[in-house]
Backbone bond lengths (Angstrom), bond angles and torsions (degrees), N, CA, C in turn:
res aa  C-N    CA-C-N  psi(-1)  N-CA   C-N-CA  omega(-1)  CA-C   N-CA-C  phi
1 X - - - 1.451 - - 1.522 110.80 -
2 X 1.052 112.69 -47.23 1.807 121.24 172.67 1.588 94.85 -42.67
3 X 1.454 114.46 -86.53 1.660 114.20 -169.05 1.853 103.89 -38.09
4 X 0.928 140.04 -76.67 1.591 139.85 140.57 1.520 92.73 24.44
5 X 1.538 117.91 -113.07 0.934 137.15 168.38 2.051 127.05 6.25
6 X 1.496 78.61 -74.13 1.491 106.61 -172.31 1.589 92.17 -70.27
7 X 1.097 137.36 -45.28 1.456 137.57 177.94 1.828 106.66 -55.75
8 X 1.205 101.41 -48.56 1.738 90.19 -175.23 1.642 108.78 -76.11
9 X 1.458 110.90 -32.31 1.363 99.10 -168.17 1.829 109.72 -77.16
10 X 1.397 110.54 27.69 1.895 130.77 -176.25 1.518 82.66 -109.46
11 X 1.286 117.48 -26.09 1.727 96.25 -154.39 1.839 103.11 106.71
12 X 0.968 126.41 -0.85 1.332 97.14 -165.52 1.737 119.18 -116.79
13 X 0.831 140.89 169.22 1.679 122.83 -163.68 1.428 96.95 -124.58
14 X 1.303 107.08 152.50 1.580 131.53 -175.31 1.652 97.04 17.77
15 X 1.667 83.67 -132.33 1.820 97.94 -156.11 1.179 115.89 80.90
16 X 1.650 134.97 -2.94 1.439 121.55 173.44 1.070 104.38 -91.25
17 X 1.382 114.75 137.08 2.169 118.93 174.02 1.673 92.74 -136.06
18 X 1.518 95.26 173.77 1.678 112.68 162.50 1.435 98.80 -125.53
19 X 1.389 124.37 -159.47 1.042 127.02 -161.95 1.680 90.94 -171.14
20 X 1.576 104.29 121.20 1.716 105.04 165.28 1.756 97.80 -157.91
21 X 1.081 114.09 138.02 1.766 116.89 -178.14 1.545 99.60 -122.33
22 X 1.182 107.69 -171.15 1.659 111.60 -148.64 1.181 101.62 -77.33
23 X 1.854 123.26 -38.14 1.354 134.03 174.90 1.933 119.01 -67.51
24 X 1.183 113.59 36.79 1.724 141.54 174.24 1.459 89.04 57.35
25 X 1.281 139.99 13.17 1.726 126.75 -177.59 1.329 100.28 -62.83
26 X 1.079 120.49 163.24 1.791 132.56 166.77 1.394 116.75 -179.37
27 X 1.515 110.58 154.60 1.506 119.63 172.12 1.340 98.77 -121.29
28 X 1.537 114.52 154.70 1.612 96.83 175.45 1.370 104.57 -114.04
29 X 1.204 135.52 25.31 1.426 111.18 143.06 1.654 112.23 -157.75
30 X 1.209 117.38 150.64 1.352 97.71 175.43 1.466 100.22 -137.64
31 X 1.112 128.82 162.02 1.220 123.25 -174.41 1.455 107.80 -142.76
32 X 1.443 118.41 135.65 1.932 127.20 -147.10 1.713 88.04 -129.10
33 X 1.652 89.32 111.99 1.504 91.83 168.51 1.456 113.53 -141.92
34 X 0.911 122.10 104.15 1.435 132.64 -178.89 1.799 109.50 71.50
35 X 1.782 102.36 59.03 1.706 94.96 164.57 1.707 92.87 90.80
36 X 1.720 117.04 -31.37 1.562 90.58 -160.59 1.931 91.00 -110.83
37 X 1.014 81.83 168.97 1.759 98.89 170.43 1.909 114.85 -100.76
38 X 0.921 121.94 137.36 1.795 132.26 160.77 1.570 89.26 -131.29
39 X 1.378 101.09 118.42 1.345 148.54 146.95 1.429 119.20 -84.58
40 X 1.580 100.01 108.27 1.721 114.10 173.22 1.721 113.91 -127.28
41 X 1.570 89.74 127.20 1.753 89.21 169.53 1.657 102.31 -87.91
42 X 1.262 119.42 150.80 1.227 126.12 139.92 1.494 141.20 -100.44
43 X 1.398 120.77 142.92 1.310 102.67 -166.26 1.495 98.20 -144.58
44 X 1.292 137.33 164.76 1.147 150.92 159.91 1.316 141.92 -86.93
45 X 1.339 88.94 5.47 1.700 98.40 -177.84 1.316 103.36 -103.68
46 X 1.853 101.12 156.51 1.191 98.50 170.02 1.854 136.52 -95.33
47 X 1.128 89.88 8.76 1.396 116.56 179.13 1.500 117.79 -106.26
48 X 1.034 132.90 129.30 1.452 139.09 -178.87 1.889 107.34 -75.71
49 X 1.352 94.39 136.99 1.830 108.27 161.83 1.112 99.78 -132.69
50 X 1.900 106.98 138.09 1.469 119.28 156.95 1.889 114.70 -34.29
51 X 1.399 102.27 -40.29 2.042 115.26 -155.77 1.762 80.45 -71.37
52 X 1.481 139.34 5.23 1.254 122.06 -171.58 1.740 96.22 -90.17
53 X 1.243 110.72 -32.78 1.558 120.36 -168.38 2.244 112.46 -67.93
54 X 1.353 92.48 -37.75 1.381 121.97 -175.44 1.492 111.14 -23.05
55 X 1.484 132.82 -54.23 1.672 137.99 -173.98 1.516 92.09 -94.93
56 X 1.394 131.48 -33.24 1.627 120.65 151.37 1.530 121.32 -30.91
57 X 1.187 106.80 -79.11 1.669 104.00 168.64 1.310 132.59 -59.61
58 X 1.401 118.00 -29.04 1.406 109.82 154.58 1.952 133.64 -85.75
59 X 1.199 106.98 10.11 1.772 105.60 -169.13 1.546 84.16 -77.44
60 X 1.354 147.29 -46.48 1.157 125.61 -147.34 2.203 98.36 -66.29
61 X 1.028 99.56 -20.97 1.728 97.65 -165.69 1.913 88.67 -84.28
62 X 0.964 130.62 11.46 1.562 127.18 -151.65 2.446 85.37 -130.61
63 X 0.599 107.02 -73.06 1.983 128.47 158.06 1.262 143.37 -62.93
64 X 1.284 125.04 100.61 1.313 128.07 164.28 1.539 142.83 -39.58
65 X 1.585 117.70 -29.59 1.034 130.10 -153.07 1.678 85.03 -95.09
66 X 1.563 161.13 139.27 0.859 143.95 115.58 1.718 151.41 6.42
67 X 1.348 121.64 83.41 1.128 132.52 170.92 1.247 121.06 -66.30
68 X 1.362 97.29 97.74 1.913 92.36 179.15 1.605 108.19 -109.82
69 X 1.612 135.68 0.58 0.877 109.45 140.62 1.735 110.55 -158.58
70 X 1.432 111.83 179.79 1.203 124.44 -132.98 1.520 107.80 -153.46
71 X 1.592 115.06 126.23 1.668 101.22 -146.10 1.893 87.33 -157.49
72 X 1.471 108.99 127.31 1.471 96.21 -174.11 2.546 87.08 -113.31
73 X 1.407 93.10 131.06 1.301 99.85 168.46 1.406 113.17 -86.39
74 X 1.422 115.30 150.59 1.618 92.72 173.84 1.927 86.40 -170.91
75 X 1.372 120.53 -171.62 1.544 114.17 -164.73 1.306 98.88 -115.94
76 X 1.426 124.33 19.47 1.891 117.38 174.55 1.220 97.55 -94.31
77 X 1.648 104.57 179.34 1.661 101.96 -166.93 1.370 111.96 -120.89
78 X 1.514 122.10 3.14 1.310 123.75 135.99 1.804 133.45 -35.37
79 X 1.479 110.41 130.76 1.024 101.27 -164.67 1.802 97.86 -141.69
80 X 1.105 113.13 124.61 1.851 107.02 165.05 1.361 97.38 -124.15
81 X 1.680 91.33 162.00 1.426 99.57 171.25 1.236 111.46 -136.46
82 X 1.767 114.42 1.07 1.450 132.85 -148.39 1.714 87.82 -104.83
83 X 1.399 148.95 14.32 1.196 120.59 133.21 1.464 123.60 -96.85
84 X 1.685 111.01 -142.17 1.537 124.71 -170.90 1.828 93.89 -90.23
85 X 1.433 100.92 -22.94 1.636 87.37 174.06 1.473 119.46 -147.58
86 X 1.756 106.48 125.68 1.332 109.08 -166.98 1.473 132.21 -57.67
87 X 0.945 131.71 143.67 1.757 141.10 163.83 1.263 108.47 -100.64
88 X 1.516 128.65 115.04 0.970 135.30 163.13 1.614 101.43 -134.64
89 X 1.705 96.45 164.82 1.372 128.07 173.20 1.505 107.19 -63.63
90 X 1.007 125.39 171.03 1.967 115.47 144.66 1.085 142.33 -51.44
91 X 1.757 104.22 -53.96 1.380 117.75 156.35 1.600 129.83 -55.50
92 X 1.304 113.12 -8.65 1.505 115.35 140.61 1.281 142.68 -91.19
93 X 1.063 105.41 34.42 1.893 112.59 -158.12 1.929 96.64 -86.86
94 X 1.547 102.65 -27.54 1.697 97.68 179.93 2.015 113.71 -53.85
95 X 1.112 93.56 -19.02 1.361 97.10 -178.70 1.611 104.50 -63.36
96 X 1.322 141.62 -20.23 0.888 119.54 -126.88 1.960 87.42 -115.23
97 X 1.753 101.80 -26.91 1.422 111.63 175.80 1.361 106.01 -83.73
């Protein structure tokens, strides 16, 4: 609802989805902007796990539309940006709109 939110008060309309298929897979948010997909997990921990990236690397075999990028949120204060999928804090999540 925040991304929601934060998207209209830019001016801009929808484009927020999740993603869950019959076999319990899911991403929880993806966001569709011009043709492409950004795929974000969220998480609550403050510590990072590889198993956070896991339905990241597989949604493109799960979706048609193109995922070009891919961003796990979470509450530690580690942050990369230097692979195929971002790590950010919360307080970086504007990066992501």
């Amino acid at each position: 609802m925040e991304m929601m939110k934060h998207r209209y008060n830019q001016g801009k309309d929808g484009g927020v989805f999740f993603y869950r298929d019959s076999n319990q897979n899911e991403v929880d948010v993806l966001l569709k902007q011009e043709g492409e997909i950004t795929a974000v997990e969220v998480k609550s921990s403050m510590t990072y796990h590889p198993s956070f990236e896991k339905t990241l690397r597989q949604l493109q075999d799960w979706i048609k539309t193109p995922v070009t990028k891919r961003a796990v949120v979470y509450a530690g204060d580690f942050e990369n940006n230097g692979s195929d999928i971002k790590l950010l804090n919360y307080n970086s999540l504007n990066e992501l709109f």
